[in-house]
TIMI-849674 format. One record per residue: residue number from 1; chain; x, y, z of N, C-alpha, C in turn. Coordinates in steps of 0.2 Angstrom, whole numbers, padded with zeros to 4 digits. Layout:
# TIMI-849674
[atom NUM A [X Y Z] [X Y Z] [X Y Z]],
...
END
This chain:
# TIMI-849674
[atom 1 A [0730 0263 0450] [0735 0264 0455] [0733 0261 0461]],
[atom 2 A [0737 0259 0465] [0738 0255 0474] [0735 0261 0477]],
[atom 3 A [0734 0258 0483] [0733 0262 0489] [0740 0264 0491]],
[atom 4 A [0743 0262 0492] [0753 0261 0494] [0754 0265 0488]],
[atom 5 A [0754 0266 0480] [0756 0271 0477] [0754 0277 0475]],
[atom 6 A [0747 0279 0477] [0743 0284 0478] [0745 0289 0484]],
[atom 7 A [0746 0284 0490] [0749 0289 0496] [0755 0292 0495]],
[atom 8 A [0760 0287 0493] [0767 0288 0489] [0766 0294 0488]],
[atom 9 A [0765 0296 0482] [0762 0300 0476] [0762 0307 0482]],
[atom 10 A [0756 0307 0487] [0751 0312 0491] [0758 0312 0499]],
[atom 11 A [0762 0308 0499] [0767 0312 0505] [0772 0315 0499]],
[atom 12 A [0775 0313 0494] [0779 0314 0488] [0777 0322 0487]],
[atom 13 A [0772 0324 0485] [0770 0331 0485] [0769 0335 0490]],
[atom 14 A [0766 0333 0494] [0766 0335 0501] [0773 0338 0504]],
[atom 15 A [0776 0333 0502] [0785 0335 0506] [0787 0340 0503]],
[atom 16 A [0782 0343 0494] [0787 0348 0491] [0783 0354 0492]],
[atom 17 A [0778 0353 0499] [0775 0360 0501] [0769 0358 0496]],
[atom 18 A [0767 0354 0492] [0759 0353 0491] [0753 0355 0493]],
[atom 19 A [0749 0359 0498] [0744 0359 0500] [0737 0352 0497]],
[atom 20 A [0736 0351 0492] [0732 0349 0489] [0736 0340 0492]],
[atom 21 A [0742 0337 0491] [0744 0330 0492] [0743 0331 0501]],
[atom 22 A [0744 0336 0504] [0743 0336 0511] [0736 0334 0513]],
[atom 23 A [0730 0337 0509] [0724 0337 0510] [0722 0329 0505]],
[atom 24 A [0725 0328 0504] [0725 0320 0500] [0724 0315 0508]],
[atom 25 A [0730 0317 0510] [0732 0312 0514] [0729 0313 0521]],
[atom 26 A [0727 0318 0522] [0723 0319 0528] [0715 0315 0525]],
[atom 27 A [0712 0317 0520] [0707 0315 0519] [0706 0306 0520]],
[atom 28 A [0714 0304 0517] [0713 0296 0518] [0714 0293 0525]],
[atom 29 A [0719 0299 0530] [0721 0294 0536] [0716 0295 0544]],
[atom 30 A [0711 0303 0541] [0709 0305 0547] [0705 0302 0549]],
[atom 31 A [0701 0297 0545] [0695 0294 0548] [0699 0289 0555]],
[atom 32 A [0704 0286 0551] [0707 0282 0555] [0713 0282 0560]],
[atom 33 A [0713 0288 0559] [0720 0293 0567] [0713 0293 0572]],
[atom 34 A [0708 0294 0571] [0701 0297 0573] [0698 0291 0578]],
[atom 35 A [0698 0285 0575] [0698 0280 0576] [0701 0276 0582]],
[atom 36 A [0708 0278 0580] [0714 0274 0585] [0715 0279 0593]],
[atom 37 A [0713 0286 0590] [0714 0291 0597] [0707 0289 0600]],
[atom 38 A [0701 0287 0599] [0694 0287 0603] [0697 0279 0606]],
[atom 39 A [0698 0274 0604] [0699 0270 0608] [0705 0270 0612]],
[atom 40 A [0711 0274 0612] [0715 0274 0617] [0713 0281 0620]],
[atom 41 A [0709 0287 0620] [0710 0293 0624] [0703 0293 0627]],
[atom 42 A [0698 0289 0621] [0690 0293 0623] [0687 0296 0618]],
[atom 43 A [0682 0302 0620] [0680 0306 0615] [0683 0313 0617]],
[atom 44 A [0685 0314 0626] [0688 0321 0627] [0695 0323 0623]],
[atom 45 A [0694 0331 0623] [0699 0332 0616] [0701 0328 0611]],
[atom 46 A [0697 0323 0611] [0699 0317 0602] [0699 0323 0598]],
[atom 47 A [0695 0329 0595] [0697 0334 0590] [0705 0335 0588]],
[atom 48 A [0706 0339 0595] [0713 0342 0598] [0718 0337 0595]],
[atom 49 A [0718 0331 0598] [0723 0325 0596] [0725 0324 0589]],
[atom 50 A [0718 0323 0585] [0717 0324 0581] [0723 0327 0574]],
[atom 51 A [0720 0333 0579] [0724 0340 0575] [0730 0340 0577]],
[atom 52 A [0733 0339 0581] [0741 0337 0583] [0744 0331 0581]],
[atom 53 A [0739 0327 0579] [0746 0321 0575] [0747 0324 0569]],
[atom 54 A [0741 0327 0565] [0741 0329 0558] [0747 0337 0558]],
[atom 55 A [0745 0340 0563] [0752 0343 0565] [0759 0343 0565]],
[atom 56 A [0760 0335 0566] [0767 0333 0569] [0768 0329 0562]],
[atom 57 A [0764 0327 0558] [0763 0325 0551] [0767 0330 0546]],
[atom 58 A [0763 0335 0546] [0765 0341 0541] [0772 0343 0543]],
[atom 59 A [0775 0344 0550] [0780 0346 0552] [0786 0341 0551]],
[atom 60 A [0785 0334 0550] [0789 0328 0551] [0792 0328 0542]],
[atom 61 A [0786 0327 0539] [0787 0325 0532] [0796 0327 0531]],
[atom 62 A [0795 0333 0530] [0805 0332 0527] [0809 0325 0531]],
[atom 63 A [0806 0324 0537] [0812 0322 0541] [0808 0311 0538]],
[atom 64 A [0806 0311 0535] [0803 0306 0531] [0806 0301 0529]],
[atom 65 A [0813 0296 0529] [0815 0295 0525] [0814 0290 0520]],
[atom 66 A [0808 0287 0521] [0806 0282 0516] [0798 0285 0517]],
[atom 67 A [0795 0287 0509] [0790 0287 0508] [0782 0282 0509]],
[atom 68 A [0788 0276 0507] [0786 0270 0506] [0781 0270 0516]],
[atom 69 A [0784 0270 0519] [0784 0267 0525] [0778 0273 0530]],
[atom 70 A [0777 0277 0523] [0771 0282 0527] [0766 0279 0532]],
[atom 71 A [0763 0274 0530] [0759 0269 0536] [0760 0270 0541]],
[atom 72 A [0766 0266 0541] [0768 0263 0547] [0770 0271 0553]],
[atom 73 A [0772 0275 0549] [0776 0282 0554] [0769 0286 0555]],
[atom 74 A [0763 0286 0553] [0756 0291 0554] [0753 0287 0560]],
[atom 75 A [0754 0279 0560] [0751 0275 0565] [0757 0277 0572]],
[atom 76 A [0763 0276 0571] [0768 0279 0576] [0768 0284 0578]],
[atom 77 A [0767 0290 0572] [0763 0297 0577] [0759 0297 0581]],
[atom 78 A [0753 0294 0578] [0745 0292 0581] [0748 0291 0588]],
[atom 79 A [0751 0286 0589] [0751 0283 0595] [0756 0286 0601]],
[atom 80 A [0761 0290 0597] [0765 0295 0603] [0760 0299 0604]],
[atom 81 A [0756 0303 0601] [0753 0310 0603] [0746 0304 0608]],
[atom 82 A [0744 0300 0606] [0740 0297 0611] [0744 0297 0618]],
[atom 83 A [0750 0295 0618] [0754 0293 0625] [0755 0299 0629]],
[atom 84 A [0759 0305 0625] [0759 0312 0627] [0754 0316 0632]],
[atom 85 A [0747 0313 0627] [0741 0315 0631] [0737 0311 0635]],
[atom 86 A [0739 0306 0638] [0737 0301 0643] [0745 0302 0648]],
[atom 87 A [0750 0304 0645] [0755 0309 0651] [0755 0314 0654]],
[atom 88 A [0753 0321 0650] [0746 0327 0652] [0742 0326 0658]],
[atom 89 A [0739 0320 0653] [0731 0320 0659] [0733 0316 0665]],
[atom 90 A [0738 0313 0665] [0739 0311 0672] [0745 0316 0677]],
[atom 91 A [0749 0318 0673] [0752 0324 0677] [0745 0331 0681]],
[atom 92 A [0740 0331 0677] [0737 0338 0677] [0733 0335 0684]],
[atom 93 A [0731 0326 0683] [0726 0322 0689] [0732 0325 0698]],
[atom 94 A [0738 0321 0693] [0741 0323 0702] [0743 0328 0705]],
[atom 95 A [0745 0333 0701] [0743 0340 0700] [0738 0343 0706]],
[atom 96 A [0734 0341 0703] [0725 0344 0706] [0725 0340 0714]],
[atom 97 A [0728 0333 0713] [0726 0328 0720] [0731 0334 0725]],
[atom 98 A [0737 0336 0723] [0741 0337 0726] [0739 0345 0728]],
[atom 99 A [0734 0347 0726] [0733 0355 0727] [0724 0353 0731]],
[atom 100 A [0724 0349 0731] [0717 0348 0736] [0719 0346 0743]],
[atom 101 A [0724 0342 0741] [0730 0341 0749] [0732 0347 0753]],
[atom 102 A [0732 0349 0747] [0737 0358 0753] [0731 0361 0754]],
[atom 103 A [0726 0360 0751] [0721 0365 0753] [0718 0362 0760]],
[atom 104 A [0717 0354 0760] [0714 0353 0767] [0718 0351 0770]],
[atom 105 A [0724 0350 0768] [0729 0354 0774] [0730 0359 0778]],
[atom 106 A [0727 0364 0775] [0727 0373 0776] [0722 0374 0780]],
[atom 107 A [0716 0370 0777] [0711 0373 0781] [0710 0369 0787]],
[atom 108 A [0714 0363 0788] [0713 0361 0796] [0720 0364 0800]],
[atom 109 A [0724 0366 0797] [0728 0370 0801] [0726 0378 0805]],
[atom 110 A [0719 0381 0797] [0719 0384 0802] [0711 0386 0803]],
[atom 111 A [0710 0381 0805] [0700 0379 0806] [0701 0383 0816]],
[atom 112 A [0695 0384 0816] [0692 0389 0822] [0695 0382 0827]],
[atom 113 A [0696 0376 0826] [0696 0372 0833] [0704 0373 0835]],
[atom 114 A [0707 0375 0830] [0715 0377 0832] [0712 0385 0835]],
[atom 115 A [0713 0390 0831] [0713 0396 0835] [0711 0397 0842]],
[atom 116 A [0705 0390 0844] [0704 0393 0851] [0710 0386 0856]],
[atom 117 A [0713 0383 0852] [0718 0380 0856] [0725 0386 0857]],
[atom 118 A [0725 0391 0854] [0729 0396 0855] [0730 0400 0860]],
END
């Protein structure tokens, strides 16, 4: 039996609630979901990541409509949940710049050299 009809086979089961064709399929594609998030994210939360494509995996399968094309859709998850999280992390970056602003803004509004211009 193929690689292409073994997967087959491990989403094909998997879609029917399979536990065992799910742990098939994690076992063949993590090394390599693993792989493609360390080179686009890094090593921070690569776990996390990880865990959320295989997330979106289990959850999607019904919505699947060619087996066949499993490849292609586990590397297009990979890659959303990568973009998602290079989304996060730059919302959370401007977030913080814009809360360090307020803050020295704050404290020169009201630093001891105002109070004695008062």
């Amino acid at each position: 039996m193929s690689n292409d009809e073994r997967i087959q086979t491990w989403v094909e089961a998997a879609r029917r609630g399979d536990e065992q064709g799910f742990l098939s399929i994690y076992r063949f594609y993590s090394g390599k979901v693993r792989g493609v998030l360390r080179q686009m994210l890094g090593a921070e939360g690569l776990d996390d990541s990880v865990q959320e494509v295989f997330l979106r995996v289990w959850k999607g399968l019904s919505s699947l409509r060619e087996p066949s094309a499993f490849s292609s859709w586990i590397y297009r998850t990979t890659w959303n949940v990568a973009m998602d999280s290079r989304k996060s992390a730059a919302l959370r970056r401007t977030q913080a710049d814009e809360f360090i602003q307020q803050a020295q803004l704050g404290r020169r509004e009201h630093s001891p050299e105002k109070a004695m211009d008062a």
